[in-house]
MMTF fields as JSON, N, C-alpha, C and O atoms, coordinates in Angstrom:
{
  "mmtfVersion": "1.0.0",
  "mmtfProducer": "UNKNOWN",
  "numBonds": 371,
  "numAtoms": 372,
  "numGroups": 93,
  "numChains": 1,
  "numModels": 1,
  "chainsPerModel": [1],
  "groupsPerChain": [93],
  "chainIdList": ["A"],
  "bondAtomList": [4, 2, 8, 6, 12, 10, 16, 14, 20, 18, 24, 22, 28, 26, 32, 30, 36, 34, 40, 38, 44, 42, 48, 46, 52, 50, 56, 54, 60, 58, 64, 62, 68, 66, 72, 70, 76, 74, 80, 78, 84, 82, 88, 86, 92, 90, 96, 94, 100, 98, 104, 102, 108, 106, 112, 110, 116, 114, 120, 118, 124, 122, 128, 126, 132, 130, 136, 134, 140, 138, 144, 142, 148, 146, 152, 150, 156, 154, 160, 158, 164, 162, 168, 166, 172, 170, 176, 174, 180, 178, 184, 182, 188, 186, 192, 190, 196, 194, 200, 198, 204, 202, 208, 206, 212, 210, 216, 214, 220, 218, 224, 222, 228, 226, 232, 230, 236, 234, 240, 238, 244, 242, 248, 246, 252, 250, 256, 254, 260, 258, 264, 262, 268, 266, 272, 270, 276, 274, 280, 278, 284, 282, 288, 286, 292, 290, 296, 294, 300, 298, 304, 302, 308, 306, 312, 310, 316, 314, 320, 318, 324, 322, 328, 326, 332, 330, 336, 334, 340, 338, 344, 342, 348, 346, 352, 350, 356, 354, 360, 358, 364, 362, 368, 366],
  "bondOrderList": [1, 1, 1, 1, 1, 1, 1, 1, 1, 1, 1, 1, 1, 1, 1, 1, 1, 1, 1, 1, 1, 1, 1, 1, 1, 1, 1, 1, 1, 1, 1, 1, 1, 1, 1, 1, 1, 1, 1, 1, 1, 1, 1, 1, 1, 1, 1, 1, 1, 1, 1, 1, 1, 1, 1, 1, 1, 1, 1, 1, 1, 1, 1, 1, 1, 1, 1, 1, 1, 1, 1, 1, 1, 1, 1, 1, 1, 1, 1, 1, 1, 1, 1, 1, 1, 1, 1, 1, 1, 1, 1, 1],
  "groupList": [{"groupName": "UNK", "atomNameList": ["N", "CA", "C", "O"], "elementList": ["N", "C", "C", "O"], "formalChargeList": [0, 0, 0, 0], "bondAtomList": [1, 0, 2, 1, 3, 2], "bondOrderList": [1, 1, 2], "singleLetterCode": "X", "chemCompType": "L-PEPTIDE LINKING"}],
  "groupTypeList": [0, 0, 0, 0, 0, 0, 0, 0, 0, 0, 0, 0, 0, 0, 0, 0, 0, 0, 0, 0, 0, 0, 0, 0, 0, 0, 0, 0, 0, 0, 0, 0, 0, 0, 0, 0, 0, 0, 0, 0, 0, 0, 0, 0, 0, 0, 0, 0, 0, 0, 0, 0, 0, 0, 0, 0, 0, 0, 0, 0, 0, 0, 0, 0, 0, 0, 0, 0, 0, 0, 0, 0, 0, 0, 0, 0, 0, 0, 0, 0, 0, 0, 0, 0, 0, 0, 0, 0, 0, 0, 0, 0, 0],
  "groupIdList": [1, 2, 3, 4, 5, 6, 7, 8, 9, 10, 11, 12, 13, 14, 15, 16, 17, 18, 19, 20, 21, 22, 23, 24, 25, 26, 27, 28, 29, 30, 31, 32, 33, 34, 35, 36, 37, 38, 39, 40, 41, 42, 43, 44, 45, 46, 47, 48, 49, 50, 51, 52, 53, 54, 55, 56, 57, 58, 59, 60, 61, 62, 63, 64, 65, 66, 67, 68, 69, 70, 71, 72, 73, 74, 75, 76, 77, 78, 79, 80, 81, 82, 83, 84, 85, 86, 87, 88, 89, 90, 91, 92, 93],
  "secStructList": [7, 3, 3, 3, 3, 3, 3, 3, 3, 3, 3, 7, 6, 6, 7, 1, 1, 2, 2, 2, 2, 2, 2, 2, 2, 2, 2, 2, 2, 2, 2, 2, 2, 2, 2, 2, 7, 7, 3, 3, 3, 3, 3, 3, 7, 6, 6, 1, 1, 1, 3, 3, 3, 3, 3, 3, 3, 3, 3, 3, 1, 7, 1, 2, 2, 2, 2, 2, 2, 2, 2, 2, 2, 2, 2, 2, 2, 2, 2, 7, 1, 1, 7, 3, 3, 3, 3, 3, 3, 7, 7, 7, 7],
  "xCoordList": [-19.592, -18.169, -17.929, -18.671, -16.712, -16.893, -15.22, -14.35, -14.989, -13.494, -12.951, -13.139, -12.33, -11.579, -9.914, -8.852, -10.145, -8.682, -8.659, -9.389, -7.513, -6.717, -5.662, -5.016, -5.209, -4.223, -3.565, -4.139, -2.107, -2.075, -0.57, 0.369, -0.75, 0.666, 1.378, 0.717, 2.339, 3.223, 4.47, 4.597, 5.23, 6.331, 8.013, 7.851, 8.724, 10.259, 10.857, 11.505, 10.787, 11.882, 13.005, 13.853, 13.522, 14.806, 16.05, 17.113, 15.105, 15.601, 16.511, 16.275, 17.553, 18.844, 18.919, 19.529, 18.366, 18.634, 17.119, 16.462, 16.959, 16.05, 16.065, 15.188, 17.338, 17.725, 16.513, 15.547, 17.219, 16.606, 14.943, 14.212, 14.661, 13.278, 12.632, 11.845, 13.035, 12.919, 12.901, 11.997, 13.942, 13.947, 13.013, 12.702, 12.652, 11.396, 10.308, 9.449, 10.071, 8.463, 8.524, 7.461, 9.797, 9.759, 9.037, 8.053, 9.73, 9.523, 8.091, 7.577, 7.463, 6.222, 5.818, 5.397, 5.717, 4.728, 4.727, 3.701, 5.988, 6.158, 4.837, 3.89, 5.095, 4.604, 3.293, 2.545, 2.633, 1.196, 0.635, -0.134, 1.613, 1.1, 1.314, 0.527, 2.141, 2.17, 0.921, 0.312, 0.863, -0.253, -1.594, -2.371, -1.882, -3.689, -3.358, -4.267, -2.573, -3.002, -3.819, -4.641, -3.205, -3.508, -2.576, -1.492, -3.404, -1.982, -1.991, -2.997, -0.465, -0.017, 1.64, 2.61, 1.275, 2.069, 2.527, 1.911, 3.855, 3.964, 3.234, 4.13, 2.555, 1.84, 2.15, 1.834, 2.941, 3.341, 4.438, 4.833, 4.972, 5.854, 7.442, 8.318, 7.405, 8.499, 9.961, 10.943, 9.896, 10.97, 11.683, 12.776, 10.648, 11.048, 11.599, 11.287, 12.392, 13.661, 12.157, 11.804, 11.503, 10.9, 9.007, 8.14, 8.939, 7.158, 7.262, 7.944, 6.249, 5.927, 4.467, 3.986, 3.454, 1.78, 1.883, 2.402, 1.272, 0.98, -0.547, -1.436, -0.344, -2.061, -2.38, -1.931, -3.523, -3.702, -5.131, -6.244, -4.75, -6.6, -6.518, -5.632, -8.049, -8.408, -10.036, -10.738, -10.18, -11.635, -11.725, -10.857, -13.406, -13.902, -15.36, -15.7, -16.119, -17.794, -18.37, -19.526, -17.41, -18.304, -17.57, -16.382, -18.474, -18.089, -17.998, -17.284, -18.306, -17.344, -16.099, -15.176, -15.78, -14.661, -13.33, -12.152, -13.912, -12.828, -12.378, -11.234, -14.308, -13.663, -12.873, -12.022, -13.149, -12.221, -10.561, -9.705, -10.498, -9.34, -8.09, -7.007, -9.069, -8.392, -8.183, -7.238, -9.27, -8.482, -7.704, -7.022, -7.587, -6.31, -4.782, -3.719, -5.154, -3.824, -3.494, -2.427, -4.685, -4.735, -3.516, -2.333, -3.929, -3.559, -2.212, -1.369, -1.883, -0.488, 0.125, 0.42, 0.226, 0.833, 1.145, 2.304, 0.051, 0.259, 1.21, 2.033, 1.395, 1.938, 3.65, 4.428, 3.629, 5.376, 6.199, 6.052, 7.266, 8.289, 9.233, 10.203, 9.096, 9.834, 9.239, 10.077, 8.102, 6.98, 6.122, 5.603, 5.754, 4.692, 3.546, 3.644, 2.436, 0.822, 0.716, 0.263, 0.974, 0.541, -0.993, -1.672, -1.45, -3.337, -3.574, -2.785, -5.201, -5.258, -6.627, -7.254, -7.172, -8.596, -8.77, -7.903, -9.98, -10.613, -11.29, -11.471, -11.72, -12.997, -13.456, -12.55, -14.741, -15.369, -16.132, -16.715, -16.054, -16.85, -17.955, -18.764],
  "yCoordList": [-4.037, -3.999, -3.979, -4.561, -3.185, -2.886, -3.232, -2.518, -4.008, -4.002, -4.074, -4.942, -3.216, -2.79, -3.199, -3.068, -3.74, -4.341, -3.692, -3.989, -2.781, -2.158, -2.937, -3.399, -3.292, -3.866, -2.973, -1.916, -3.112, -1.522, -2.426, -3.034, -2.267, -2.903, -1.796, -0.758, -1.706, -0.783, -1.112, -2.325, -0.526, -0.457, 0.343, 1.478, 0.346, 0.831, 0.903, -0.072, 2.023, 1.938, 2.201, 2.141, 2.66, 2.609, 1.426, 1.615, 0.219, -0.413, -1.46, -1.941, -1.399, -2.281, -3.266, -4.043, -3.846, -4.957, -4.934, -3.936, -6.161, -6.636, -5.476, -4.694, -5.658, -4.611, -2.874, -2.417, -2.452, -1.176, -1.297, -0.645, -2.183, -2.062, -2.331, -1.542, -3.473, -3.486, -2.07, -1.533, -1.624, -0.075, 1.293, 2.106, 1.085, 1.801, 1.612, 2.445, 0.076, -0.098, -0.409, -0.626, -0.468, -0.596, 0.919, 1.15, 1.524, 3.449, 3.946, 4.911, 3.416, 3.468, 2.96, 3.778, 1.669, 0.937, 1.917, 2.374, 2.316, 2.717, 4.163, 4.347, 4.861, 6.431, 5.741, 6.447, 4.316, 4.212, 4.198, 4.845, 3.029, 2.392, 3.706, 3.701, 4.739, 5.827, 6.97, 7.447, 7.174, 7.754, 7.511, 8.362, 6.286, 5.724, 4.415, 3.588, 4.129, 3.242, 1.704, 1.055, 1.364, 0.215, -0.856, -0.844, -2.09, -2.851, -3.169, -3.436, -3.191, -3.137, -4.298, -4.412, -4.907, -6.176, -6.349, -6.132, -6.827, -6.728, -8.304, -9.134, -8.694, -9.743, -10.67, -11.86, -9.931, -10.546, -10.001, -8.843, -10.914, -10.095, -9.71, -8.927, -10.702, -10.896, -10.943, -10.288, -11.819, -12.194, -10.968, -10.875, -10.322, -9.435, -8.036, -7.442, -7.857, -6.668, -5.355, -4.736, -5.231, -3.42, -3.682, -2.833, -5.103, -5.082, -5.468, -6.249, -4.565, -5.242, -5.028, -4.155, -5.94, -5.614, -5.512, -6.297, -4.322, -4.157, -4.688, -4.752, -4.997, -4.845, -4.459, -5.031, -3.031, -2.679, -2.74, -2.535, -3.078, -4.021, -3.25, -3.217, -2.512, -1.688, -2.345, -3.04, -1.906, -2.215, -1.221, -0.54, -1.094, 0.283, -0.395, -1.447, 0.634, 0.919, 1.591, 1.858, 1.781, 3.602, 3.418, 3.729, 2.737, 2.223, 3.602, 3.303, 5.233, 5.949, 6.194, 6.326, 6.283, 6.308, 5.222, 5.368, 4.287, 2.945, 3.546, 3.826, 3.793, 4.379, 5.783, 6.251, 6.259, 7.798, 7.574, 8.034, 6.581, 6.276, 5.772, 6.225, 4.516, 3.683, 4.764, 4.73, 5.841, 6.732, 7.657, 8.118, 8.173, 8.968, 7.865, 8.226, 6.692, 5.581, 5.393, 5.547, 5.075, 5.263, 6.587, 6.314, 7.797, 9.046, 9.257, 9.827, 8.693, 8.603, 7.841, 8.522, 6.847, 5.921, 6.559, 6.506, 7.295, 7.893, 8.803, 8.863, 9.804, 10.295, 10.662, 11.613, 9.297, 8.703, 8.786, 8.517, 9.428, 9.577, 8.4, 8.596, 6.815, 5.938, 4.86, 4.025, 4.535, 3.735, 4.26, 5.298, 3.706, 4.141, 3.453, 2.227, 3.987, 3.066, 2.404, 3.235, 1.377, 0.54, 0.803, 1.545, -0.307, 0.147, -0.442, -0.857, -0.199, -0.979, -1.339, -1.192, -1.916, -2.56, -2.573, -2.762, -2.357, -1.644, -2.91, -3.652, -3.489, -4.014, -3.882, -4.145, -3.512, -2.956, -4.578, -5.216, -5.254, -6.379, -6.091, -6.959],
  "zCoordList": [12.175, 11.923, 10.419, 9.628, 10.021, 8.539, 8.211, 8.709, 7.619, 6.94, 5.733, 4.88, 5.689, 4.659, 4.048, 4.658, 2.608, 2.611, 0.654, -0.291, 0.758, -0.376, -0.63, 0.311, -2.386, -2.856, -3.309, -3.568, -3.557, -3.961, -5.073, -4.558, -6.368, -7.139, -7.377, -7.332, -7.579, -7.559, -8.325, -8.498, -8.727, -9.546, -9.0, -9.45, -8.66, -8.423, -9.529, -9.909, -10.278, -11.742, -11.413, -12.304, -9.772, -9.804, -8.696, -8.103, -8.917, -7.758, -9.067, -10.175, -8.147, -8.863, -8.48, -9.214, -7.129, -6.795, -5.491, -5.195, -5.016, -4.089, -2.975, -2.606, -2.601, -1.374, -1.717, -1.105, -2.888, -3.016, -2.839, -2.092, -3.629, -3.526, -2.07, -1.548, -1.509, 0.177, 0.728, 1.369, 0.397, 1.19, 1.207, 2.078, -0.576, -0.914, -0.937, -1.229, -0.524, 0.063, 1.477, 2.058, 2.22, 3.635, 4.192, 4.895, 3.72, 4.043, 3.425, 3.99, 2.404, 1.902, 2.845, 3.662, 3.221, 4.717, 5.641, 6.145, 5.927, 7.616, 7.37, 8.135, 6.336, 6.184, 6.392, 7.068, 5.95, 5.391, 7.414, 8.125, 7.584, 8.977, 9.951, 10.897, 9.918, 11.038, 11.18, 12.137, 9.488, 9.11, 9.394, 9.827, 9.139, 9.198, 10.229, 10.155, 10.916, 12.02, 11.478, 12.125, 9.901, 9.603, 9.826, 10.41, 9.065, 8.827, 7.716, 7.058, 7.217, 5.816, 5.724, 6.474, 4.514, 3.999, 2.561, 1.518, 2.78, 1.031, 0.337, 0.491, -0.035, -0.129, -1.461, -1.441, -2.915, -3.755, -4.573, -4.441, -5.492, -6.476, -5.567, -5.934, -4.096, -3.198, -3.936, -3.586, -4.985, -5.966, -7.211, -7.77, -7.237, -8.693, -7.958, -6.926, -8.819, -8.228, -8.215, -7.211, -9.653, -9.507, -9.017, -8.813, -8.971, -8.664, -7.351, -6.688, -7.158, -5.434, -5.366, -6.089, -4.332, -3.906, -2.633, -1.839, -2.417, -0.521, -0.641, -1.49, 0.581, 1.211, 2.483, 3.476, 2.536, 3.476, 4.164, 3.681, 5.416, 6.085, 7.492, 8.346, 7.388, 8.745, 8.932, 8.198, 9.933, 10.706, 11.393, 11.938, 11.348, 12.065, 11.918, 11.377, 12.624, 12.325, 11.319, 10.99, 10.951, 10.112, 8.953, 8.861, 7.73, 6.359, 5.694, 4.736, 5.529, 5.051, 5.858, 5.054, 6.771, 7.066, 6.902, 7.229, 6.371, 6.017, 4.744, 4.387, 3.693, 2.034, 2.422, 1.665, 3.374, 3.082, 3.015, 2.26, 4.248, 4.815, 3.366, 2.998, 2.856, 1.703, 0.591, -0.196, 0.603, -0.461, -0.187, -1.102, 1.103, 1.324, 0.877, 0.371, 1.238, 1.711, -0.362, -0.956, -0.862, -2.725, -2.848, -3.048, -2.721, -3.088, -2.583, -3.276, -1.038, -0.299, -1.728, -2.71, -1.717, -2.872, -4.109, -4.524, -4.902, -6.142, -5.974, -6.888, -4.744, -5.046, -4.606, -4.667, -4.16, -3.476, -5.013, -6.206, -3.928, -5.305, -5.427, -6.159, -4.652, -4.713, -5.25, -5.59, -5.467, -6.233, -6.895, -6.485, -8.055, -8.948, -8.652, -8.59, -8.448, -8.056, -9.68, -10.468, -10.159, -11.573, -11.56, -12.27, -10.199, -10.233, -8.478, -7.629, -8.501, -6.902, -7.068, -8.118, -5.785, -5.678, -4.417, -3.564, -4.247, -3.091, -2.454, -3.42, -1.42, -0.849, 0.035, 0.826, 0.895, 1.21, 1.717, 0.84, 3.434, 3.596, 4.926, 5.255]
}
């Protein structure tokens, strides 16, 4: 058994208030979790209007397919037009 858990920090330069940003990482989750069948959480940075951290955790057998997975879910992120990827971290247990 192989599991995999991605942090992913991120940035909203256009959220005005709590609400907005809720909305633009709610819709980031939903695309992540419909897409790759993980599970995904906003885990820190709850309080601040433009930072937010997801974390996303899958299990499988087949340790390239966890790294393929976490870097499609990396690349989904970079290239959302409602959050900026700041940086992320990978682990591999």
């Amino acid at each position: 058994m192989v599991v995999g858990v991605l942090t992913l920090e991120l940035v909203v330069y256009d959220a005005m208030s709590l609400k907005d940003k809720r909305r633009a990482i709610k819709s980031l989750k939903d695309r992540i979790r419909n897409r790759f069948n993980v599970s995904v959480a906003e885990v820190d940075h709850l309080e601040l209007r433009q930072r937010a951290a997801l974390a996303v955790a899958m299990v499988s057998v087949d340790a390239k397919f966890v790294h393929g997975c976490l870097d499609q879910i990396t690349d989904l992120a970079q290239r959302d037009s409602s959050a900026s990827l700041l940086s992320f971290e990978k682990e591999i247990f």
